[in-house]
C-alpha positions as CSV (number, residue, x, y, z in Angstrom):
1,X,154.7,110.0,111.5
2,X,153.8,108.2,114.9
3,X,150.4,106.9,113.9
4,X,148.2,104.7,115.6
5,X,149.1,100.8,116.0
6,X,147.4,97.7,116.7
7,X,149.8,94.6,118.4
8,X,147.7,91.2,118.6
9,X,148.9,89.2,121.6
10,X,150.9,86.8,119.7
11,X,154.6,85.4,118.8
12,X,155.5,85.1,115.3
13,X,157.8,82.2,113.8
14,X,157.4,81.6,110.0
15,X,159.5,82.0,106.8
16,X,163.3,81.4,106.1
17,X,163.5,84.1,104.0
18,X,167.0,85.4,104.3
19,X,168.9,88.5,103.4
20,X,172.3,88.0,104.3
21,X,173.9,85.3,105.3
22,X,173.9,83.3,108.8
23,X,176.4,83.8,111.2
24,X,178.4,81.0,112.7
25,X,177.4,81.7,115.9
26,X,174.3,82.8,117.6
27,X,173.8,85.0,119.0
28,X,176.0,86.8,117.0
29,X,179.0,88.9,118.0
30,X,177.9,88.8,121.9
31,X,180.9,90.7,123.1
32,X,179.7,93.6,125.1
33,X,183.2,95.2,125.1
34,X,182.9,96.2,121.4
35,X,179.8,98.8,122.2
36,X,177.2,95.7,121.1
37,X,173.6,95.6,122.7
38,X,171.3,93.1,121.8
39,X,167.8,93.4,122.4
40,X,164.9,90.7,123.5
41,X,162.0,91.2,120.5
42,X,159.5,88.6,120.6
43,X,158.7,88.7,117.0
44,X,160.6,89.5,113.8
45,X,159.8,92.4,111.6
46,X,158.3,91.8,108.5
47,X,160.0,95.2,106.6
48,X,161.8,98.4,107.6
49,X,159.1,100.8,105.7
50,X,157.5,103.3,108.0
51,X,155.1,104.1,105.2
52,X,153.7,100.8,104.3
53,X,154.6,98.7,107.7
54,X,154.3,101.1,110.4
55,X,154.2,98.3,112.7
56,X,155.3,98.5,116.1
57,X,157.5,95.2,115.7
58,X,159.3,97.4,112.6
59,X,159.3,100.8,114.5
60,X,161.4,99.8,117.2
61,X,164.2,99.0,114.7
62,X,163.3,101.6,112.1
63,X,163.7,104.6,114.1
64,X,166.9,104.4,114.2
65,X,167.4,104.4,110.3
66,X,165.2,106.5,109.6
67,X,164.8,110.1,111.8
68,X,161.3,112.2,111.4
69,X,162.1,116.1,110.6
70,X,160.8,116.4,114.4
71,X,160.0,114.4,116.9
72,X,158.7,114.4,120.6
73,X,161.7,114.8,123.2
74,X,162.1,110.9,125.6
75,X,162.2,113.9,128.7
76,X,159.8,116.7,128.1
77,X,157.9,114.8,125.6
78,X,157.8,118.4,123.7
79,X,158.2,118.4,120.0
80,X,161.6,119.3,118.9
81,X,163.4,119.7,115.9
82,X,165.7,116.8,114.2
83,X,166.2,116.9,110.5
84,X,165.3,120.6,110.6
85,X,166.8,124.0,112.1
86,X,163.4,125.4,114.5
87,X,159.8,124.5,115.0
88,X,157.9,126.4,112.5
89,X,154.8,128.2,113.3
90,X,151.5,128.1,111.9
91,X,150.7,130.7,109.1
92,X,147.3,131.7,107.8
93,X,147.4,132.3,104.0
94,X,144.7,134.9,103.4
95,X,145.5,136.0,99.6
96,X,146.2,134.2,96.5
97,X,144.8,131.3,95.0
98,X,145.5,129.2,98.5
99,X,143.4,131.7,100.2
100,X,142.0,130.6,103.4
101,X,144.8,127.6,103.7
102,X,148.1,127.4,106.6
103,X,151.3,127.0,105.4
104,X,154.5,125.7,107.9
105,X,157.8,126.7,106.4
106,X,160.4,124.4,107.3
107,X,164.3,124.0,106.9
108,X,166.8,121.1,106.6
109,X,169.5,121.5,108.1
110,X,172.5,122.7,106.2
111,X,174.3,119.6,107.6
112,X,171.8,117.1,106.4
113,X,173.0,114.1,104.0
114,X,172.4,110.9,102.8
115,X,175.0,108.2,103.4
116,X,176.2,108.9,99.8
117,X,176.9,112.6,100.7
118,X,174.0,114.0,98.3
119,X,172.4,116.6,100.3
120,X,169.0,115.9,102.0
121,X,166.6,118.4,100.4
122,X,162.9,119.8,99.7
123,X,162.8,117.5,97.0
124,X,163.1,114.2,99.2
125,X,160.3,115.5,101.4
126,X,158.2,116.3,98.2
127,X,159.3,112.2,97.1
128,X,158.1,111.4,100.4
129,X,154.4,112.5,100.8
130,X,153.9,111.9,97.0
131,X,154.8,108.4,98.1
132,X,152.6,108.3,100.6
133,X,149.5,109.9,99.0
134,X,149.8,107.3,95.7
135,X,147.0,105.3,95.5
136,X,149.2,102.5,94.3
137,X,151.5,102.3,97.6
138,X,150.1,100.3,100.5
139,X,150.4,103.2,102.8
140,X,146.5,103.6,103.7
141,X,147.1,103.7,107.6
142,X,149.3,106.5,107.1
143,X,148.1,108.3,104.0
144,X,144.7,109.9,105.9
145,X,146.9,112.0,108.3
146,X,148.5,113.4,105.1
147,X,144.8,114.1,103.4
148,X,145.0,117.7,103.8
149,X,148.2,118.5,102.4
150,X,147.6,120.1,99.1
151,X,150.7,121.2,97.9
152,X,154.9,121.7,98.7
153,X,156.5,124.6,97.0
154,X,160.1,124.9,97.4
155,X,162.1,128.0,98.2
156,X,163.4,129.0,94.5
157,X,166.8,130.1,96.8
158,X,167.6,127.4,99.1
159,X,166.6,123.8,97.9
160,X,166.5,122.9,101.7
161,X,163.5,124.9,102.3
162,X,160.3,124.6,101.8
163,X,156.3,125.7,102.4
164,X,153.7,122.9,103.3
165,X,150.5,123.9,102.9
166,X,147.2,122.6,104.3
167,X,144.0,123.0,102.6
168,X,142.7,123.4,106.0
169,X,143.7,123.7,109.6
170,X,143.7,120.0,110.7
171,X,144.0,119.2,113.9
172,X,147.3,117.6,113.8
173,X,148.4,119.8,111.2
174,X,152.2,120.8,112.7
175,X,152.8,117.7,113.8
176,X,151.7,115.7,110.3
177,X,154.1,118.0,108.3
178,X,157.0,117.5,110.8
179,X,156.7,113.6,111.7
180,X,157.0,111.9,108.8
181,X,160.4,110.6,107.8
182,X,162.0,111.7,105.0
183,X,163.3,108.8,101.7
184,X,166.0,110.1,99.5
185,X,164.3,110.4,96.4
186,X,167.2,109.1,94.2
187,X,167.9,106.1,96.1
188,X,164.0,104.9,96.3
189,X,163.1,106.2,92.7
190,X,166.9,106.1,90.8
191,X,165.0,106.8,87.5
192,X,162.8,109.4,88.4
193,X,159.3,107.6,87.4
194,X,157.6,110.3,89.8
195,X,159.3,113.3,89.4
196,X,156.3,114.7,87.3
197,X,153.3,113.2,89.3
198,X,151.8,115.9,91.3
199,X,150.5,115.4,94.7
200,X,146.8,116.1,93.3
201,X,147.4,113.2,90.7
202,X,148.8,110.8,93.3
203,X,145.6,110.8,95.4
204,X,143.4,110.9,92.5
205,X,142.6,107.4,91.3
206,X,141.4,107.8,87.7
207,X,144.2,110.2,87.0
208,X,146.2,108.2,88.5
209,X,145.3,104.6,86.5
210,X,145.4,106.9,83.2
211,X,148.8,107.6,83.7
212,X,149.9,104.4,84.9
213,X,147.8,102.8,81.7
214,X,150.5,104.9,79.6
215,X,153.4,104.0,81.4
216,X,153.5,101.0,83.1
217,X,156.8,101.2,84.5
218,X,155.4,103.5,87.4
219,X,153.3,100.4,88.8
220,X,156.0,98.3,88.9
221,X,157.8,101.3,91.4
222,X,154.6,101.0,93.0
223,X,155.1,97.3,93.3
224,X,158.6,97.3,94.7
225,X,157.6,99.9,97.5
226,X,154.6,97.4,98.7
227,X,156.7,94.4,98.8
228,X,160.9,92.8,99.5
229,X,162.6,95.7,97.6
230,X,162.4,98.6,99.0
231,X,161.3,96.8,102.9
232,X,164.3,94.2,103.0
233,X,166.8,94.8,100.5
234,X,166.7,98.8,100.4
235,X,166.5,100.1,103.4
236,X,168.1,103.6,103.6
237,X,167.8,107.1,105.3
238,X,169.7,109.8,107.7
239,X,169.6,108.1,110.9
240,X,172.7,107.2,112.7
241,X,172.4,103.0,112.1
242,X,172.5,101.4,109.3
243,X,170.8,98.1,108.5
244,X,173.9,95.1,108.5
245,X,172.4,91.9,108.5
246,X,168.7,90.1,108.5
247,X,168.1,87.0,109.5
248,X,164.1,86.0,109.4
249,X,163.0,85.0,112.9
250,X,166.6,85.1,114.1
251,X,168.0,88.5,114.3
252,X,168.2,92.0,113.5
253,X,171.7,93.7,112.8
254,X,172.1,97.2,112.9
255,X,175.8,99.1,112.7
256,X,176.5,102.4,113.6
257,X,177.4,104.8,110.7
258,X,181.3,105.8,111.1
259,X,180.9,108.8,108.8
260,X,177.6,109.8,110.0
261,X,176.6,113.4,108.9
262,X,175.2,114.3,112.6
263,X,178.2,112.5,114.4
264,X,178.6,113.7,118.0
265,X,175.2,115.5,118.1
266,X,173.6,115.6,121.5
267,X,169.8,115.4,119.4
268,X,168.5,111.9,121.3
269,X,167.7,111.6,118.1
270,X,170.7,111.7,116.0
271,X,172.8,110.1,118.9
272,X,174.4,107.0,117.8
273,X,175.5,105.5,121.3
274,X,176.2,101.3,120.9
275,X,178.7,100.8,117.6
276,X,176.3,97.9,117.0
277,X,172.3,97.5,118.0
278,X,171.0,93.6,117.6
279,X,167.9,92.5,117.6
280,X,167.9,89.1,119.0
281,X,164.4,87.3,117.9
282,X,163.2,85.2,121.0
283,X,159.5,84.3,121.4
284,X,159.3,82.3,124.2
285,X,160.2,84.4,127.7
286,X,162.1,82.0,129.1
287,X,164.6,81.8,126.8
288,X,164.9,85.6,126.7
289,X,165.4,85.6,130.6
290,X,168.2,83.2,130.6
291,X,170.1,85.2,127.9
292,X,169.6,87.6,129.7
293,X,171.2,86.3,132.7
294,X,174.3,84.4,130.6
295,X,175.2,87.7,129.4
296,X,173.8,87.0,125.6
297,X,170.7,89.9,126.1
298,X,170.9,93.3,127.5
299,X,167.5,94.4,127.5
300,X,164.6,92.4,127.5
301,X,161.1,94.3,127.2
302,X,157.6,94.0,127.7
303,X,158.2,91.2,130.6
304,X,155.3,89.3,131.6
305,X,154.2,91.1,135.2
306,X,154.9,87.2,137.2
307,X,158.5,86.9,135.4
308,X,159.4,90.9,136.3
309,X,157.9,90.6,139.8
310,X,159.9,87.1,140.7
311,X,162.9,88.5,139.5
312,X,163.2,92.0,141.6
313,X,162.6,89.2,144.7
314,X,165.9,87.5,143.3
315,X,169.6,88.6,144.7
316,X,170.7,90.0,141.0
317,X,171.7,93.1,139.5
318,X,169.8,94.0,136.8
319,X,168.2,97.1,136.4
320,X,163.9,97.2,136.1
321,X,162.1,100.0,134.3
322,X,158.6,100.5,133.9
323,X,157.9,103.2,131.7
324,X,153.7,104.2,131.5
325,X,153.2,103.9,127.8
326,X,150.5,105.2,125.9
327,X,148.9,101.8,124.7
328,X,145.7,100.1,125.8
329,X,144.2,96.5,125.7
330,X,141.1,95.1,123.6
331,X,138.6,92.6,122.6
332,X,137.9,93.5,119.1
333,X,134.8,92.5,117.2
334,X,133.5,91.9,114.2
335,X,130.7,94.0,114.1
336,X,129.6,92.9,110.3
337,X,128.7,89.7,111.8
338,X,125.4,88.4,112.2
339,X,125.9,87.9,115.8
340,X,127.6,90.5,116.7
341,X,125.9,93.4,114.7
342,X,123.5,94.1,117.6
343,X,124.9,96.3,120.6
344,X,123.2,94.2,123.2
345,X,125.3,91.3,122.5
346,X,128.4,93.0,122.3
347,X,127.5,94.8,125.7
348,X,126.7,91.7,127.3
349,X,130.1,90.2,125.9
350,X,131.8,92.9,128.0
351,X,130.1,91.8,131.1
352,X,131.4,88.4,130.8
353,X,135.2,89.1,131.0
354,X,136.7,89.8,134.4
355,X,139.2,92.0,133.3
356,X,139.7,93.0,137.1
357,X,140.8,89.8,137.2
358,X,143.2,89.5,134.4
359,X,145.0,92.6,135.2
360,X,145.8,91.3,138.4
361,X,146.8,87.8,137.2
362,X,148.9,89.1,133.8
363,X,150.3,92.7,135.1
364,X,149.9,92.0,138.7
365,X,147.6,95.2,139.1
366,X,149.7,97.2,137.3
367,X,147.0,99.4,135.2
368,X,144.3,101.5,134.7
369,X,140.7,100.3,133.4
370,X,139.5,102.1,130.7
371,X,136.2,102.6,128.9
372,X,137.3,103.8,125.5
373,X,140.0,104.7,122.7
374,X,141.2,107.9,124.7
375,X,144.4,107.1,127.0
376,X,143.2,107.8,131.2
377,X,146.2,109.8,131.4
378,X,144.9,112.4,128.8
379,X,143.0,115.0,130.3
380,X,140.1,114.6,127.6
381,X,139.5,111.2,129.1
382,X,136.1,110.8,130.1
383,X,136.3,110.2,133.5
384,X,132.6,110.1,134.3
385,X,131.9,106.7,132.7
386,X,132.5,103.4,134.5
387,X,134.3,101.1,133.5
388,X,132.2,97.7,132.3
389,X,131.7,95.5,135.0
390,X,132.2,91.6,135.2
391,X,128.0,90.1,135.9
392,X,127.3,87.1,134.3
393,X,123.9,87.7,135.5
394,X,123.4,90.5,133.8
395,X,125.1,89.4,130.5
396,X,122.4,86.5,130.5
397,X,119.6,88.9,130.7
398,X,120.8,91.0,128.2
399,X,121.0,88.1,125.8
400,X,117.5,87.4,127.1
401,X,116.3,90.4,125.6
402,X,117.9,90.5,122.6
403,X,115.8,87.3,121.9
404,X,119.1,85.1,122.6
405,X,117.2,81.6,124.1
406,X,118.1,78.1,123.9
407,X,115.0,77.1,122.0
408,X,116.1,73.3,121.2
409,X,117.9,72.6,124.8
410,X,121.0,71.9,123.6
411,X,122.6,74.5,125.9
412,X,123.7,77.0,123.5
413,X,121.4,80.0,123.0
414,X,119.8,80.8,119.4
415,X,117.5,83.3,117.5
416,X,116.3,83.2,114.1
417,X,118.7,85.4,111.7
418,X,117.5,85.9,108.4
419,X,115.2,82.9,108.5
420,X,117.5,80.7,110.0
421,X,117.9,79.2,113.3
422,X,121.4,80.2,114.5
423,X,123.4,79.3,117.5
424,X,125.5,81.5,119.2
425,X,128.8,80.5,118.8
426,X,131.9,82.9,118.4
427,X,134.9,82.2,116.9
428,X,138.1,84.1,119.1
429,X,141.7,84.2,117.7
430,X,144.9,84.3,119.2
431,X,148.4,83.0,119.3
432,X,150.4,82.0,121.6
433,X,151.0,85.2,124.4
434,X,150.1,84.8,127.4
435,X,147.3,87.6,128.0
436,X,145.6,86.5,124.8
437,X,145.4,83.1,126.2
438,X,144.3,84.1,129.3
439,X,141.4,86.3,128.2
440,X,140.3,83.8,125.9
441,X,140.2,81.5,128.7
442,X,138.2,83.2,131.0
443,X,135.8,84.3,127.9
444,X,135.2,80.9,127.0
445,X,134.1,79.7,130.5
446,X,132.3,82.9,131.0
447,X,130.6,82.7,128.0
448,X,129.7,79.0,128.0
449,X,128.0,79.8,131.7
450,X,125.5,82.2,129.5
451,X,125.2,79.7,126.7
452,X,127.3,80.8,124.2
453,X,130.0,78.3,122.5
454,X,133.4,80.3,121.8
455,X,136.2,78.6,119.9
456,X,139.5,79.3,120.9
457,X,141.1,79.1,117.2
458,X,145.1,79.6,117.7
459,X,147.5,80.7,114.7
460,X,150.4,82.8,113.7
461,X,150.2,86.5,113.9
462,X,150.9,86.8,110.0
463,X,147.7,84.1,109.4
464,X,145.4,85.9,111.5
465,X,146.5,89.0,110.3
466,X,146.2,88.3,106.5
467,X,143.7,85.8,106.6
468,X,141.2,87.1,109.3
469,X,141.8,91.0,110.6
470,X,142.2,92.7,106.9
471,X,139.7,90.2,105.2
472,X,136.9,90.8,108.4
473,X,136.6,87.3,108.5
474,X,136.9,86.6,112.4
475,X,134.4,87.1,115.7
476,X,136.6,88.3,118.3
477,X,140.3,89.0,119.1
478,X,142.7,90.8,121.7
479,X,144.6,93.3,120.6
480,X,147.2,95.8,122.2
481,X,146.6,99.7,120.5
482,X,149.7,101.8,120.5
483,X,149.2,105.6,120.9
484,X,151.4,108.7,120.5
485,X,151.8,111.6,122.7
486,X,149.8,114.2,119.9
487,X,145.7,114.9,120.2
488,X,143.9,111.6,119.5
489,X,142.8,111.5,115.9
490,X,140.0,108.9,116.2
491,X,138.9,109.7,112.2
492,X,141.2,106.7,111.6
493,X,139.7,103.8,113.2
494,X,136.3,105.2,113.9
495,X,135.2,106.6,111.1
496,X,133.1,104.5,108.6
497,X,135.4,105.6,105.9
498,X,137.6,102.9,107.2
499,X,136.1,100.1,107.5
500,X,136.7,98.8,103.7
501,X,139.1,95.6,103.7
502,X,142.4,97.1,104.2
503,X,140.8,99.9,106.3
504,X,141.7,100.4,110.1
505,X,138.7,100.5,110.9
506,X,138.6,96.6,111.2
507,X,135.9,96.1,113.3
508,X,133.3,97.6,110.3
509,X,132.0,100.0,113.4
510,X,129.5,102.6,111.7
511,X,128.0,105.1,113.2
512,X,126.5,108.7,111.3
513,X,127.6,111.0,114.6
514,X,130.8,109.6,115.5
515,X,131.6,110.0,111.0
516,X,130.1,113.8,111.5
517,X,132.3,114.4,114.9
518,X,135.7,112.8,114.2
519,X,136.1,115.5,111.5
520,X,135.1,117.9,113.7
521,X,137.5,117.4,116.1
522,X,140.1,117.1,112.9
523,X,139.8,121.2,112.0
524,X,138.5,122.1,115.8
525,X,140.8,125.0,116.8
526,X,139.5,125.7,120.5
527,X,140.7,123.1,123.3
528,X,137.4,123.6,125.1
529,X,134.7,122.3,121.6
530,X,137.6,120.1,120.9
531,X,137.8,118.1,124.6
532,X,133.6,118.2,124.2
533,X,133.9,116.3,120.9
534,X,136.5,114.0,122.5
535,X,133.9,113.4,125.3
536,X,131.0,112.9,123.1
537,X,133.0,110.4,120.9
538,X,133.4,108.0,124.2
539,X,130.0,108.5,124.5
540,X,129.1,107.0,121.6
541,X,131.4,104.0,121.9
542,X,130.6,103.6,125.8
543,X,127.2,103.0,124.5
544,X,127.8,101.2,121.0
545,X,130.7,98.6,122.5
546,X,132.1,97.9,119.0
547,X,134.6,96.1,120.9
548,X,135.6,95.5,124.6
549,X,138.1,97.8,126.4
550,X,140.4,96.7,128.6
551,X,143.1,98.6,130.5
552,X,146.3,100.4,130.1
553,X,149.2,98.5,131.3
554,X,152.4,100.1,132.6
555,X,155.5,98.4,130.5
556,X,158.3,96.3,131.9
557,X,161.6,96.2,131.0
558,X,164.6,94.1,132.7
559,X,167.9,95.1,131.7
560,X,171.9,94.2,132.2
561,X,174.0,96.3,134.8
562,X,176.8,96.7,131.9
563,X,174.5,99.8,130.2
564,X,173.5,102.9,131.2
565,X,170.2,102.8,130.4
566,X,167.0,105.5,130.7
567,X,163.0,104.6,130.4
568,X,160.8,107.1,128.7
569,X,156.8,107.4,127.9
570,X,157.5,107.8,124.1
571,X,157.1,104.3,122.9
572,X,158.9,101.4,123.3
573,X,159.7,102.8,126.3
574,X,163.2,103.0,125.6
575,X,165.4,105.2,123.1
576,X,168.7,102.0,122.3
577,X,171.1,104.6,120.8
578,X,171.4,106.5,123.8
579,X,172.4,103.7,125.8
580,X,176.3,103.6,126.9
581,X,178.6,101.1,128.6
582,X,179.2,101.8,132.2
């Protein structure tokens, strides 16, 4: 499932660990004449697991492994079907014990396999959403969209169909049933330690430690799906590549399959265009461009808007796509935090960031302000609220009267929390990309002009991550949030219900209406209550300013004149296995 996803500004270069081993050369195998394109990604993947990483730095490989039952078209950004023969249609179940419950009766295709030539069936989908609902699997981000299924049942005449039903209608209810991708049971659980844990059982905790308290063995499946084994060294489904070859913080190799169940389908999908897709790993931008220009890169993305705009100045042939993606920039904060638990102050934070400013400097104007977590090109956006203005003026009266005064003239601002006499000084983490920089350069001057220290505290994307975002222990820090093309779900990252360690909700926002209206809008049938929930929701954060909203970039993409080559609003931007040579 395409599920919401949070990018912080930074480049990643750690560990060693290797799968296979190193080529000779590097990059490796740069002969475009074979059908190879390599690809420009600033930071290595950590696994290729859509249920327990689904990262966008692992998506943009893993896509192409592993296929979702439907998906939404690169042209008419319309759902279609991909593992599965039609669309199904919603179905109210009025009798029986499901009374009350929809139901969505889908159908692999006939076709389907897994690379072993086992048939892909309603067992594997059943594996699947068992896998995600168990308590024991790290799969929290994506496990709440799947909260409403309650139960599978399988067409006692054709293994390949199947009913889904939903204890209620959900908002997103088609589209969670038919995005998710699909693990072949046998090869993710050979011995069968979950064939006989129900759905019901996976989701329910004490049941769940009872069983696992009798047999062990079924935490220790729990504990390969979380970690190397079933993200680095298993890594199998019914997409057209295959994974080859993993180098950490080198390169990503994936190979076309020769015998490919779906071979010559004209699904964008199921297309398998370049014999061999690689990931070349390349932080710094620089280096990426000149690869790009000896001929060693074919596409680099997410350009920096100075680099893209020098080179469509420069006498070259390269081709320049700039797809609008649905993603937004942020400031988030940490609204646990003493400072920072008071509105005011966060409010006032907002008006000390010139973010006119930076989206001129960073994306040369390319973007649109926003004031909240709904996209401005949805037509739910709320429209009516302005976007947070740069006044330093205004910032330094609002700290004014939140009792924020330099009370000891040592030119930060203070105010007695909890009986103590505390300064004002915020704590901002990035890494080394250039528009985290650059906002947390402009925030520290800002802020220091209205008496507030920031620390600019630089580190690895897998430090701050680990040690910082999922523990809550951090002030501030810019983030990039990837949405999809469905209805906004903001239950996930809004909703107090998240904001336990581990939760999305990492900037421990909580607020009683927004918890009482983001399930509204999740079982809200009629468009017209829905987009009034929608606009009530940005309301509420307009006013609350759990963190500081940014804009919405348009995305930029250079790329060599030896591929055909197509941009697209479904994220990346780009779909690689539909590229061919010219």
């Amino acid at each position: 499932m395409r599920r919401f996803s949070l990018y912080l500004f930074i480049f990643v270069c750690t560990s060693s660990f290797i799968i296979s081993c190193k080529s000779d050369s590097y990059p490796p195998d740069n002969k475009v004449q074979d059908g190879t394109l390599h690809i420009r990604k600033k930071t290595d993947a950590q696994k290729l697991h859509p249920f327990v990483y689904p990262s966008p730095k692992a998506r943009d490989i893993y896509q192409y492994i592993f296929p979702q039952l439907a998906d939404f078209d690169p042209v008419t950004l319309k759902l279609i079907p991909v593992l599965i023969k039609a669309i199904p249609e919603e179905i109210k179940i009025t009798e029986g014990p499901n009374s009350g419950s929809i139901k969505f009766t889908i159908e692999y295709l006939p076709e389907a396999k897994w690379d072993d030539d086992k048939d892909v069936t309603a067992q594997d989908y059943i594996f699947s959403v068992k896998t995600v609902k168990n308590l024991k699997v790290k799969a929290g981000g994506y496990r709440s969209h799947l909260q409403f299924i309650s139960d599978i049942v399988i067409d006692p005449n054709n293994p390949k169909k199947f009913d889904v039903i939903f204890s209620k209608d959900y908002l997103l209810a088609k589209e969670t049933a038919l995005t998710i991708e699909t693990y072949p049971a046998h090869i993710y659980d050979p011995k069968g330690l979950t064939t006989s844990l129900s759905l019901s059982d996976a989701g329910d905790e004490n049941k769940l430690n009872k069983i696992i308290a009798k047999d062990s063995t079924l935490m220790q499946w729990a504990d390969d799906m979380n970690g190397i084994k079933y993200g680095r060294e298993v890594v199998n489904s019914c997409g057209p590549y295959q994974l080859s070859e993993w180098v950490t913080d080198e390169y990503i190799i994936l190979d076309r399959k020769e015998n490919y169940w779906a071979k010559g389908s004209k699904n964008p999908f199921l297309i398998a265009g370049p014999k061999r897709i690689i990931f070349d790993i390349l932080p710094d931008e620089t280096t990426a461009i000149t690869q790009l220009s000896e001929g060693n890169i074919d596409l680099v993305p997410e350009v920096s808007g100075a680099v893209f705009s020098n080179l469509q100045k420069e006498e070259n042939s390269y081709q320049f796509l700039k797809p609008q993606l649905t993603k937004y920039y942020l400031i988030a904060m940490n609204n646990d935090s003493p400072e920072l638990s008071d509105k005011t102050v966060r409010k006032a934070l907002g008006h000390l960031l010139d973010v006119d400013n930076v989206m001129k400097s960073i994306d040369f104007g390319n973007g649109t302000r926003t004031i909240g977590p709904i996209h401005p090109g949805k037509n739910y956006y709320n429209s009516k609220l302005s976007p947070i203005t740069y006044d330093v003026n205004k910032a330094k009266s609002m700290l004014n009267e939140a009792g924020w005064k330099d009370s000891n003239s040592d030119g930060t601002i203070d105010k007695m929390i909890g009986g103590n006499q505390t300064e004002l000084e915020l704590d901002m983490y990035v890494s080394e990309g250039k528009l985290g920089q650059q906002i947390a350069l402009l925030m520290k001057e800002a802020t220091a002009s209205a008496g507030i220290k920031m620390n600019i505290i630089q580190k690895p994307f897998k430090q701050i991550e680990s040690e910082h975002l999922k523990k809550k222990d951090f002030d501030m820090a810019p983030m990039m949030i990837r949405q999809d093309l469905v209805l906004d779900d903001p239950y996930t990252r809004w909703h107090s219900d998240h904001t336990k360690l581990g939760g999305r909700n990492i900037y421990g926002f909580e607020n009683d209406e927004i918890d009482k209206i983001t399930k509204e809008i999740q079982i809200s049938e009629d468009p017209v209550t829905r987009n009034k929930l929608y606009t009530r929701v940005q309301e509420i954060l307009y006013e609350e300013q759990p963190v500081i909203f940014l804009y919405a970039p348009s995305e930029r993409m250079v790329g060599s004149d030896k591929w055909n080559m197509t941009s697209t609003v479904r994220r990346p931007g780009y779909m690689a296995n539909t590229f061919t040579l010219k």
